[in-house]
C-alpha positions as CSV (number, residue, x, y, z in Angstrom):
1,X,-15.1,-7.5,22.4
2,X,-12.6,-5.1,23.1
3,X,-12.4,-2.2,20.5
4,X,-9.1,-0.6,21.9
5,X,-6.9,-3.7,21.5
6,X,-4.0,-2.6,19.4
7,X,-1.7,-4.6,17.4
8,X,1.6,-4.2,16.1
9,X,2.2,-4.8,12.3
10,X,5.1,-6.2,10.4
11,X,5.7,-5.6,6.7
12,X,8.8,-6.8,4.9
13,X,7.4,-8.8,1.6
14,X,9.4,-6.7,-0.7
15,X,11.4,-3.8,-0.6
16,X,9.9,-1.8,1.9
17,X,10.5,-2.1,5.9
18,X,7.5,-1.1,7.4
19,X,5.9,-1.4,10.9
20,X,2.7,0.3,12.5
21,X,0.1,0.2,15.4
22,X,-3.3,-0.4,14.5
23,X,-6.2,0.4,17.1
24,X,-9.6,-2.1,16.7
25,X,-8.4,-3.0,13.4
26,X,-9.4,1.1,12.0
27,X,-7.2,3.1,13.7
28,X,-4.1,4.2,12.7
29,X,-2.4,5.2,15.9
30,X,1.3,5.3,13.8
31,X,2.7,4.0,10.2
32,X,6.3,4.2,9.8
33,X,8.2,2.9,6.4
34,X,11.6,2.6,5.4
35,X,11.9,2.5,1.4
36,X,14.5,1.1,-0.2
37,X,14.1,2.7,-3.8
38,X,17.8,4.6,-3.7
39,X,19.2,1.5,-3.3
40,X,17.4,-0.8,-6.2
41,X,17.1,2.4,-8.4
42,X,20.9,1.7,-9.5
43,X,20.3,-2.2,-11.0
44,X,16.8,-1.1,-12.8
45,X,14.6,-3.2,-10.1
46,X,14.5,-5.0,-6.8
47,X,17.5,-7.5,-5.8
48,X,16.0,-9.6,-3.3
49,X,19.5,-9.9,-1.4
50,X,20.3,-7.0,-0.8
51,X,16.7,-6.3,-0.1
52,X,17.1,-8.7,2.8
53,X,19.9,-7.0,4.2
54,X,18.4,-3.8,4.0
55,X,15.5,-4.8,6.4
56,X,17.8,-6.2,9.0
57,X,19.7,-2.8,8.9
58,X,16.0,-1.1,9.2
59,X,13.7,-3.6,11.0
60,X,14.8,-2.9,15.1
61,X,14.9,0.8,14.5
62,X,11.5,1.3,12.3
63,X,9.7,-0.7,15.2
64,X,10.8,1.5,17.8
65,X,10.0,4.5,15.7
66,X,6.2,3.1,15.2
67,X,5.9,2.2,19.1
68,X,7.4,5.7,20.1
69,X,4.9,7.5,17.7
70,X,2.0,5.3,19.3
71,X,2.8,6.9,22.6
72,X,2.5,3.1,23.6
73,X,4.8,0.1,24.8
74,X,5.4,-2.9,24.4
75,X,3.0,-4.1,27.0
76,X,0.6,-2.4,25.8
77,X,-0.1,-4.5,22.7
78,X,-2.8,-7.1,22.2
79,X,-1.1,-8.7,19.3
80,X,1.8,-9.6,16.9
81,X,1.4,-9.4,13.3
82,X,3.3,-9.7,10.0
83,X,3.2,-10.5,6.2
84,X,3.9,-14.1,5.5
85,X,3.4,-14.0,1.9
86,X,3.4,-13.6,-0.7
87,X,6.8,-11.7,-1.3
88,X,10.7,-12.6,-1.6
89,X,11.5,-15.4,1.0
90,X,14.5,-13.6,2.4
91,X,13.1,-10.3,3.0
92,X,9.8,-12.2,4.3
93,X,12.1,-14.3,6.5
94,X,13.5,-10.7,8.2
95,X,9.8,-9.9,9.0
96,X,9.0,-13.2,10.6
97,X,11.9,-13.3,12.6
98,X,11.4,-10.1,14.2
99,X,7.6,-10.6,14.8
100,X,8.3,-14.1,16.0
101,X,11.1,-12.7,19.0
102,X,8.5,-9.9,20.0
103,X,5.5,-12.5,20.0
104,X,7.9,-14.5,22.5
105,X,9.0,-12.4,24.5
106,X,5.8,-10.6,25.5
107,X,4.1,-13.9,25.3
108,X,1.6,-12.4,22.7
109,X,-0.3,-14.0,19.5
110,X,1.0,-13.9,16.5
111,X,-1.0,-13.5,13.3
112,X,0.2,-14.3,9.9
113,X,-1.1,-12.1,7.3
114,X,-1.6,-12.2,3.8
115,X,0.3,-9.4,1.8
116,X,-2.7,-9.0,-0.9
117,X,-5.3,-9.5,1.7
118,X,-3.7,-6.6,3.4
119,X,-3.7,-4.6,0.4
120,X,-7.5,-5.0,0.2
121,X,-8.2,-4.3,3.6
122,X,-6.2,-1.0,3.3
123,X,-9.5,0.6,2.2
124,X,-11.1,-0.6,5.9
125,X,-8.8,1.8,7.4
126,X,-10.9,5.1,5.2
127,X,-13.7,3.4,4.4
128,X,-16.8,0.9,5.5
129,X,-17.1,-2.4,2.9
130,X,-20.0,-4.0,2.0
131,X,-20.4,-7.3,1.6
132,X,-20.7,-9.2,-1.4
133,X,-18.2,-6.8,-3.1
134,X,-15.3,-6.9,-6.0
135,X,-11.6,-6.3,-5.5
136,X,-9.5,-5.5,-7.9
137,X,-5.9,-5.9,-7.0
138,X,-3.1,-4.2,-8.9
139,X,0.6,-4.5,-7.9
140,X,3.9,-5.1,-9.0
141,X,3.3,-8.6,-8.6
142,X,-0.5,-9.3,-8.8
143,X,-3.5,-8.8,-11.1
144,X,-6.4,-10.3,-9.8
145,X,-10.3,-10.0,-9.5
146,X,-11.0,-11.1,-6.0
147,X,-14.6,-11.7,-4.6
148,X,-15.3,-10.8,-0.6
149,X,-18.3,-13.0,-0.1
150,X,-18.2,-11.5,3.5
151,X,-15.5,-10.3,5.7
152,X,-12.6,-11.7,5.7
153,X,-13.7,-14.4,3.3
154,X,-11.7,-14.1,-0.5
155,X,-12.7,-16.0,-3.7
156,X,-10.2,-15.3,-7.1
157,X,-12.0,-15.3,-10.1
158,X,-9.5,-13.7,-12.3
159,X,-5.9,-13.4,-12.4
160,X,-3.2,-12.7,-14.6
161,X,-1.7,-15.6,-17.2
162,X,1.3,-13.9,-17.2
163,X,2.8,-10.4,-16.6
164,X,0.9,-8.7,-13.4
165,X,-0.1,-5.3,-14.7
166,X,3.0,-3.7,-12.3
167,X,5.2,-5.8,-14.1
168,X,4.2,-4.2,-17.6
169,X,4.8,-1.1,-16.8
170,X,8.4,-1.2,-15.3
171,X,9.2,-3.2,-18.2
172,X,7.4,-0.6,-20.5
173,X,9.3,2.0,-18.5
174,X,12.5,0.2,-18.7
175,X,12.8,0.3,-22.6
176,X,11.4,3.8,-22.6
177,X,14.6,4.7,-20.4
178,X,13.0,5.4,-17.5
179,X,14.4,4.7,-13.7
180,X,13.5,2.5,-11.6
181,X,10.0,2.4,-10.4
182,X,8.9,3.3,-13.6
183,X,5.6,3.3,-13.1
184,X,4.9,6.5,-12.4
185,X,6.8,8.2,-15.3
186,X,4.6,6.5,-17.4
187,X,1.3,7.4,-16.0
188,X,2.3,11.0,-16.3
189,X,3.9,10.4,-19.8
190,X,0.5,9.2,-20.8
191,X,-1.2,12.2,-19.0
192,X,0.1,14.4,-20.8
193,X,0.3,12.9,-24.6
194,X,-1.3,15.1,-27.1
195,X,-1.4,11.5,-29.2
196,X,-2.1,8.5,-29.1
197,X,-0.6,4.8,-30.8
198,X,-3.5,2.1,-30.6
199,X,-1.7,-0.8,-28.8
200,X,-3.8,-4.1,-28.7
201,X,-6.5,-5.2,-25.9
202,X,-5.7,-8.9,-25.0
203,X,-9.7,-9.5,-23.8
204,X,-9.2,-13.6,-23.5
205,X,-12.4,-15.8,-23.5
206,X,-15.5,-13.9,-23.8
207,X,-16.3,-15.2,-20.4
208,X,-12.7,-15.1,-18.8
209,X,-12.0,-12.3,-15.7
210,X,-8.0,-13.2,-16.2
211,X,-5.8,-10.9,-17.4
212,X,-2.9,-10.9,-19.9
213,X,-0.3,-8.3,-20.3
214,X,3.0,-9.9,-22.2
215,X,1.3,-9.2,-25.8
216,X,0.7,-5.8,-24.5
217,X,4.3,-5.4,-23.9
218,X,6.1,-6.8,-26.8
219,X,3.4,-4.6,-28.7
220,X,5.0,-1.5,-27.2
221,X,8.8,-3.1,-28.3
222,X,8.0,-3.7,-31.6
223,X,6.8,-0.6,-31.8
224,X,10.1,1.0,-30.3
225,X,12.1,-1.5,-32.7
226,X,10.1,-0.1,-35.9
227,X,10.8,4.0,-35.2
228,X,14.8,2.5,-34.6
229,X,14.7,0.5,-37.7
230,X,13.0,3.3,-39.7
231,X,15.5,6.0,-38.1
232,X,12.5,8.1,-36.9
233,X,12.3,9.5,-33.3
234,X,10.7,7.7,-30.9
235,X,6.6,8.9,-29.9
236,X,7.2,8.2,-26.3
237,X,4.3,10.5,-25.3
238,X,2.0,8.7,-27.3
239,X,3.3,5.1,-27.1
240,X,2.8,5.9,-23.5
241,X,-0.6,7.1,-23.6
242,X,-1.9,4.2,-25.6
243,X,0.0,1.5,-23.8
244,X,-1.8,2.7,-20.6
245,X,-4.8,3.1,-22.3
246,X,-5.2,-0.5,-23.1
247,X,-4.1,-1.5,-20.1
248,X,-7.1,0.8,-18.2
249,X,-9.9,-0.2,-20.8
250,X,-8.9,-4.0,-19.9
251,X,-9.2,-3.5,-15.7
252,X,-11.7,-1.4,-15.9
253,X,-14.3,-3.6,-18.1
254,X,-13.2,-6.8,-16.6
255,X,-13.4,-5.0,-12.5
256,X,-17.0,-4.1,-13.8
257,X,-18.1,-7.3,-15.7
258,X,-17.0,-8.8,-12.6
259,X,-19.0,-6.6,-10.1
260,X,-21.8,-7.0,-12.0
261,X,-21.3,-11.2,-12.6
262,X,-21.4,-11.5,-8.7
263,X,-24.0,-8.5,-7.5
264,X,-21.4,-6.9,-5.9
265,X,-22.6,-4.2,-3.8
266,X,-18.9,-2.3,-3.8
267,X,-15.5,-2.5,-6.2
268,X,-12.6,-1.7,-4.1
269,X,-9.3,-0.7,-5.4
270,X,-6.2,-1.9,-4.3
271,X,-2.4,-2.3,-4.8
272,X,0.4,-0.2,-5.8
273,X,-1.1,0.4,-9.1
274,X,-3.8,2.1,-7.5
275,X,-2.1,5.3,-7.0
276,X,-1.5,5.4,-11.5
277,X,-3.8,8.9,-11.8
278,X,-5.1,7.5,-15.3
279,X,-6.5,4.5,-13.4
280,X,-8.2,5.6,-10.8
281,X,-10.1,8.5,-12.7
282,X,-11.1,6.0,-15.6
283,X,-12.7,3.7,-12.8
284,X,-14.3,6.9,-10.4
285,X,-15.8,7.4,-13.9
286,X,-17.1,4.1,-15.3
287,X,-18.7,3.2,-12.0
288,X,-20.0,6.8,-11.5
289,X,-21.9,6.3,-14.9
290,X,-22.8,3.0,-13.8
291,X,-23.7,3.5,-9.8
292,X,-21.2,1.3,-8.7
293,X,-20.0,2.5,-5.3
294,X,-16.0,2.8,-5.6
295,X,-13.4,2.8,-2.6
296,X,-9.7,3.8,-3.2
297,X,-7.2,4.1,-0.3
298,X,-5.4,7.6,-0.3
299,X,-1.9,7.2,-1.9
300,X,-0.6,6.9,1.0
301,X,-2.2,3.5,1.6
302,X,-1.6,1.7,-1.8
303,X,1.7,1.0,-1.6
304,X,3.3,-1.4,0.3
305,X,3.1,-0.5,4.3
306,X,2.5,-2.2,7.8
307,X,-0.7,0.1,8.2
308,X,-2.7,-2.2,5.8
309,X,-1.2,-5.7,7.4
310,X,-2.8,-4.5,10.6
311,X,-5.9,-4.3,9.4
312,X,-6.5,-7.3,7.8
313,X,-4.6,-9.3,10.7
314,X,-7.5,-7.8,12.8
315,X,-9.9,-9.9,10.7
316,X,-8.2,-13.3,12.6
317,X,-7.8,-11.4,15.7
318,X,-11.8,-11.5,16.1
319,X,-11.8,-15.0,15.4
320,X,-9.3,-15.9,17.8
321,X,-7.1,-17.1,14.4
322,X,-3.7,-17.3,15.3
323,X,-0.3,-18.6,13.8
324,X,1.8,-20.7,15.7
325,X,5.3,-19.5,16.7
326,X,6.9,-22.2,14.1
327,X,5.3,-20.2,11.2
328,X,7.2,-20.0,8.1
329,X,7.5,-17.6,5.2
330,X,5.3,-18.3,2.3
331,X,6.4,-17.1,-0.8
332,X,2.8,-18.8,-2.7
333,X,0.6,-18.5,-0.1
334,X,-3.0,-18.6,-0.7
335,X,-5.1,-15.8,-0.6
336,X,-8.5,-18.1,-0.7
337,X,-6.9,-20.4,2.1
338,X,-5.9,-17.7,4.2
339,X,-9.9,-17.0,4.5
340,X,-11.0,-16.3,8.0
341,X,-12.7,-19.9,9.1
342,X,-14.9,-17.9,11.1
């Protein structure tokens, strides 16, 4: 098989218009994004209209950007591919559309790609995966446990019941006064907290890898509501620092119960969470002490982007897995149907 084939990628699940050229499925050859932060920053989250809006102003441009870096053209491409879902239906819909007209015109394949299955096989594009191994996705919209029994081949074992973990903090963030995406402010909050307030661990069934964050979160407002009611000033430091301290103690067990459950042979790390500092040196520790062989993308890679899409659309390009032209956006798709069928 061809090595050197190179396939445009399409990213428009949320709020970030992304496109990039990916060579044999490895290579990043260029990965442009358009962010759209500024704009949602002002109503405290995303609004999926005018997160629509903002990738047809972006989508036409960003593509030429990405081919331009490439050094390549249009007829140079070996494929087409884009998210189609999870994500907002409009701004998915934007994506689609555009992928779609380019597939046409060139008369190339087009390959639907799973947003979270993207996310996972972001670490392909630094790192090699072993198979059986654990993934443990972390966005604003996901929490899960995610078992690659080989490549290309996903089986969920855990998953949030209710808030994802990205979720909890912006809504953490939120009543803490933070902007918009407040993750980050509290991940250095917590950092740097001299003290600590013990929030609860919701651990589930003894045997459960699901997740649950909502107690976790009204734990946090109570205790904001208690320092109001009492008229003392609020410990944001170190209601920070413990809130994201349960939240790491909870991943990190569960992502290392799991590993060892299935004989994993790797834990990958994945999703926009995965750039929260506190996170990623709690696991690097854990499965140091424990020899479990850890991959994290670079920054860079854990947030949303068209790099990431390419990647794991490569996984149905060497099956010869394509999506018909009549595709449509999937807002619930499934992560274990999307499976390569091999």
């Amino acid at each position: 098989m061809n090595t050197n084939e190179l396939i445009l990628a399409v990213e428009t699940s949320c709020d970030e218009t992304a496109v990039a050229v990916i060579r044999g499925g490895r290579e990043i050859v260029s990965n442009f994004i358009s962010s759209q932060i500024e704009t949602h920053e002002r109503f405290g989250g995303v609004v999926p209209e005018i997160a629509s809006r903002k990738h047809v102003e972006s989508i036409t441009l960003i593509m030429e950007q990405a081919m331009a870096e490439a050094g390549a053209s249009f007829r140079d491409l070996s494929a087409i591919a884009v998210t189609q879902g999870p994500g907002l239906v409009g701004a998915l819909l934007v994506g689609i559309m555009a992928a779609k007209s380019l597939a046409m015109a060139l008369d190339l394949p087009l390959i639907g790609t799973h947003h979270i299955a993207g996310h996972i096989y972001a670490n392909r594009l630094v790192h090699d995966i072993v198979y059986p191994s654990v993934a443990l996705v972390v966005s604003g919209g996901h929490t899960e446990l995610v078992v690659l029994e080989s490549e290309g081949v996903f089986r969920i074992i855990g998953r949030t019941r209710d808030d994802a973990v990205g979720e909890a903090y912006d809504k953490v963030a939120r009543s803490l006064q933070f902007p918009y995406p407040g993750g980050p402010h509290v991940d250095k909050l917590a950092l740097e907290a001299e003290e600590e307030i013990v929030l609860p661990r919701a651990w589930l069934e003894p045997d459960s890898f699901d997740f649950s964050f909502s107690g976790l979160k009204s734990a946090v407002l109570a205790s904001i509501n208690q320092s109001r009611m009492k008229g003392e000033p609020l410990k944001a430091e170190a209601l920070a620092r413990g809130f994201q301290a349960s939240v790491i103690d909870v991943l990190v067990t569960k992502a290392l119960r799991a590993v060892q459950a299935v004989g994993a042979k790797q834990l990958l790390l994945c999703g926009g969470v995965a750039a929260n500092r506190g996170l990623r040196a709690a696991l690097a520790a854990r499965c140091e002490a424990e020899g479990v062989p850890l991959l994290i993308p670079p920054h860079s890679l854990c947030t949303d982007n068209a790099a990431m899409i390419g990647a794991a659309a490569h996984l149905k390009w060497k099956h010869g897995e394509f999506t018909p032209l009549d595709m449509k956006a999937e807002p619930g798709l499934s992560l274990e149907q999307w499976s390569v069928r091999g």
